[in-house]
N, C-alpha and C positions, 0 to 999 in steps of 0.2 A: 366491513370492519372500520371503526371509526378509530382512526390513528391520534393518541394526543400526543404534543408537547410542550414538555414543561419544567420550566427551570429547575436545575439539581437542587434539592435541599435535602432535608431530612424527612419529608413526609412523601418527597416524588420518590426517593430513595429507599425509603421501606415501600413503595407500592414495585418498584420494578422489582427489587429483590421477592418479593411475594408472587408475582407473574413469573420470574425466572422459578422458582419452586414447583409453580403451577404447569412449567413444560411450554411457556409462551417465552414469546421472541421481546428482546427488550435492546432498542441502539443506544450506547452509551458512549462520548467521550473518550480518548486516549490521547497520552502525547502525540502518536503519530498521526491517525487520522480517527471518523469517528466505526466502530465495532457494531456489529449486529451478534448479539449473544442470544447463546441458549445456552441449559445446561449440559456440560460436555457428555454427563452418564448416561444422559436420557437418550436411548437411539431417538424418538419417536419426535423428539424436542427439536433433535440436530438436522436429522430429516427435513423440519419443516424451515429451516434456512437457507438451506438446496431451493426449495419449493417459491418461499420468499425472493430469493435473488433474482432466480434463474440457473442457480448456478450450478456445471458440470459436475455431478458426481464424484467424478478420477480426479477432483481440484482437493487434496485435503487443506483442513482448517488448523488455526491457531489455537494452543487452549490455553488459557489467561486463568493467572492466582494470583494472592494477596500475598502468600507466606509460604517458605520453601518448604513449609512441614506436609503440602499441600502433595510435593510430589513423592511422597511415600504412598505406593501403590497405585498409581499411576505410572509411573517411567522407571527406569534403570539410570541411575544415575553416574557416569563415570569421574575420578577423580578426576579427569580433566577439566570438569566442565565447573567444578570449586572455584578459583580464581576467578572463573568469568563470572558467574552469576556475583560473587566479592565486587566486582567492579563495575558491573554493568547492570546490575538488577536492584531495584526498579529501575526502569530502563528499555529505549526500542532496542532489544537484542533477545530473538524469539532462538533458543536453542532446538534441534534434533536430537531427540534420545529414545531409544529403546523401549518402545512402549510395554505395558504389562496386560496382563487380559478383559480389565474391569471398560479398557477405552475402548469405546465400540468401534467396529471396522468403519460406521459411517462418517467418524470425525477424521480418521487418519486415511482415506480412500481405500481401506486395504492393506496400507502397507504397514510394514511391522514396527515403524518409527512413529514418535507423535512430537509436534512441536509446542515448546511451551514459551510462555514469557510472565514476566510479571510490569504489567505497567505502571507509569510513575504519575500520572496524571490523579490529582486526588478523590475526581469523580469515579473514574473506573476501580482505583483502591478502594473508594468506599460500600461501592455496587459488589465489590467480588467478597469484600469482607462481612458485609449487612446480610450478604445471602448464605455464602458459608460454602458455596460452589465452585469448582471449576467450571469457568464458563468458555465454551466454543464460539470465537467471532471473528470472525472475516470482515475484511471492510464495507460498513453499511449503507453499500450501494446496488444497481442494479449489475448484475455480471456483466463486465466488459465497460461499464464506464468507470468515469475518473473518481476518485475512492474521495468522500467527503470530509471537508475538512472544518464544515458549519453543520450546523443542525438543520440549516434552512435546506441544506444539498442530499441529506439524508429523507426529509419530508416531499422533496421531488422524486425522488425514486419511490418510499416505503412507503405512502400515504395510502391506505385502505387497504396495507399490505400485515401489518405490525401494531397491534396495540398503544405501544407507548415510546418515543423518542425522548432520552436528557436532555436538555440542553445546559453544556457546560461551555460554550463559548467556540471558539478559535481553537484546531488544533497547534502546536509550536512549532513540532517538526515539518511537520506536513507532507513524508511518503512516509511506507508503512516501514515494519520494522527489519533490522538487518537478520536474516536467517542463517543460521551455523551447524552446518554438519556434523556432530561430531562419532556416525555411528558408521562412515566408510572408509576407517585410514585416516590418512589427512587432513587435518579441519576444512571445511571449504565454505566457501560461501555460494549459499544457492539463492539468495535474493539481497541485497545490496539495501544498504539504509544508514542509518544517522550513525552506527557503530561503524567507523569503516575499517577495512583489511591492516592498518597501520595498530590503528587501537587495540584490536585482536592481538596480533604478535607481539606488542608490548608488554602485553598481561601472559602470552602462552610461552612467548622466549622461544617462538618456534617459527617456523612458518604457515601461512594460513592459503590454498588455495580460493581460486575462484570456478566456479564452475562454468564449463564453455559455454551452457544456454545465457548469460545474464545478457551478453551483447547480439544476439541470434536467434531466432526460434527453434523451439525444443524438432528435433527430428522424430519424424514417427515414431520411427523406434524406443525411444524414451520416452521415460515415466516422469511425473511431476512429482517432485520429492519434496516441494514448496506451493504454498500459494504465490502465485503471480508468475510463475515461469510459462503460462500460454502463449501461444502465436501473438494473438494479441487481446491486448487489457488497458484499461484505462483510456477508452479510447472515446472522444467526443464523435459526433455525427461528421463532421466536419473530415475530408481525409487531410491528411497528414502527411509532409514530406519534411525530412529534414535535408538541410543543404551544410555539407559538411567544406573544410577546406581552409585557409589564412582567409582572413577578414577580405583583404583586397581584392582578393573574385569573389567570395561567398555574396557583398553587399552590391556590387554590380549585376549578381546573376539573379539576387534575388528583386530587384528593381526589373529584372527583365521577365520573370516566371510570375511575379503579382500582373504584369502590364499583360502578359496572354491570358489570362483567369479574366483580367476583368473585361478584356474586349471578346470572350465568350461570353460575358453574361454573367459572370457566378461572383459571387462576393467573396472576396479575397483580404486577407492579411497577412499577416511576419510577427511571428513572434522572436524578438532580438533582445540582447542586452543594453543595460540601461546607456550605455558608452555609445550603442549606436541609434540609440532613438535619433538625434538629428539627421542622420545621414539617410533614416530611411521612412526621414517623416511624409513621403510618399506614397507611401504601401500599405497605410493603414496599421502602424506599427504599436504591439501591444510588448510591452516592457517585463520581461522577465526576470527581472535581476540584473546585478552585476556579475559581469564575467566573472572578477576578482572572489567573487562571495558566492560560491555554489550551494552554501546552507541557506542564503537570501533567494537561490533559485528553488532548490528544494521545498520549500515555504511555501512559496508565491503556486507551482506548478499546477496543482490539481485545479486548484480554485480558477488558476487561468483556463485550463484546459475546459473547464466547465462554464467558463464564461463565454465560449464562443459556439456554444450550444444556443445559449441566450440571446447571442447577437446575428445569429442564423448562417454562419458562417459554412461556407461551405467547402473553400479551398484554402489551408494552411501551410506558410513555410516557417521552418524552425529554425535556427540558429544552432550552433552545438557546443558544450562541452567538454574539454577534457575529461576525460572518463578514469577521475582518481579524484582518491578521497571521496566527498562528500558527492561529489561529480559522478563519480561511476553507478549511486541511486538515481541521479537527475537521469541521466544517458538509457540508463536498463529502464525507465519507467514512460520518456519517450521513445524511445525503441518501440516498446510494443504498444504506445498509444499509435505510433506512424505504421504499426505492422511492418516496422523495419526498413520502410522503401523509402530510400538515400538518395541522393544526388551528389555528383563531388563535382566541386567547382575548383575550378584550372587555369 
């Protein structure tokens, strides 16, 4: 299959919307990162995004509209979730609700919830609205790598996979969107993003849980009630350690864990904040933002993570942050790029 791409307009726009009709796969643009849609009704459509990715069956999907009228027969909708979608939608804030019978078991894994969002990005609004569909999309990459945040990152995985990729530029946000429970009790959050826990409770006047997998990997025994709560996700070739701890042993230990990597032989870097690029301009130090500015880290992340694919890296240390606010997306999304394996410096 010969994969094109081509800038968003109004004639690549009525061609993906006509391929999404047709029951093919079309990657579009989002504020968060970029989408691999089909249409959510078609089992046969949704299927073939499993089939595209790779990806695990028991992972459910995102279902994406343009207009709240969208979710009439579709979902149940509870007054609670008014205020939010008032506040947040368009917007990365993908809700849980109750889904209805028309959503096939193959978008929701099974389970009797279905997550929705409406994004705000105008290529994806114009795709969902040109077509007239709810569209199922997951981020448009290969399972387990870091979710793209160019088109050119979507064309490295999906190339003779997908018919047609948008290109609409640069995601803003750059991790996927925040996911909100609202069908167990307590709101909770089962995947972490640009809406954080503080924003929630403002609007609900409640309090908003977190769910124990964000920092952990899910236990057997648990089900994935979101995409992206796997062992691990977003994960470059490269492995992955984060070194946790105050700066003043973190940057000494990581001067001493780049020096044994590279006298085995493996190519080695640090990913640190921009405050310590000096200090660790030894180590081959790739700059992730500033501490101070975890939506700057947020941003930068995928793109980086995906850059040391390309530089053939093979042994990574992470730097970490605070795991609040916008932070607690950054921390949940290397989590499971490092498959969670830590180090604490002392």
């Amino acid at each position: 299959m010969e994969t094109k791409l081509l800038k968003a307009d109004d004639q690549s726009l009525r061609l993906a919307a006509d391929l999404l009709k047709a029951g093919q796969l079309v990657a579009f643009p989002t504020e968060t990162v970029y989408g691999l849609g089909a249409d959510a009704l078609n089992r046969d459509a949704v299927l073939s995004i499993f089939q595209a990715k790779g990806r695990p069956a028991d992972n459910p999907l995102i279902v994406h509209i343009h207009d709240r009228s969208q979710l009439i027969g579709l979902c149940i909708v509870p007054d609670q979730a008014v205020p939010l979608m008032d506040a947040f939608w368009p917007g990365p804030l993908t809700i849980l609700f109750e889904k209805l019978p028309v959503v096939p078991d193959e978008v929701t894994a099974g389970l009797p919830t279905v997550a929705v969002r409406m994004p705000s990005h105008p290529v994806a609004s114009a795709l969902l609205r040109v077509s007239g569909l709810p569209v199922a999309a997951p981020s448009a990459n290969s399972s387990g790598r870091p979710s793209p945040t160019l088109a050119a990152h979507v064309m490295e995985d999906m190339s003779g996979r997908i018919p047609l990729i948008l290109d609409g530029g640069s995601c803003d946000v750059g991790v996927e969107s925040t996911v909100l429970d609202l069908c167990h009790g307590t709101p909770t959050i089962l995947r972490p993003g640009g809406i954080t826990k503080e924003m929630l409770e403002s609007v609900l006047h409640t309090g908003v849980a977190l769910a124990g997998s964000i920092l952990r990997p899910l236990r057997p025994d648990e089900k994935a009630l979101s995409p992206g709560m796997r062992y691990k996700h977003y994960a470059p070739r490269a492995v992955i350690t984060l070194v946790e701890g105050d700066s003043s042993a973190v940057l000494p230990l990581m001067h001493t864990l780049y020096a044994d990597e590279i006298a085995q032989g493996k190519k080695a870097c640090v990913l640190c904040f921009s405050e310590h690029m000096e200090a660790l301009k030894d180590c081959s130090p790739h700059d992730i933002g500033s501490e101070s500015h975890p939506e700057e880290v947020a941003h930068r992340l995928f793109r980086m993570l995906r850059s040391l694919d390309d530089e053939g890296m093979e042994s990574v240390f992470s730097e970490v942050i605070p795991p609040e606010g916008v932070g607690l997306a950054v921390m949940n999304r290397l989590g499971r790029a490092a498959a969670f394996r830590t180090i604490k410096a002392e």
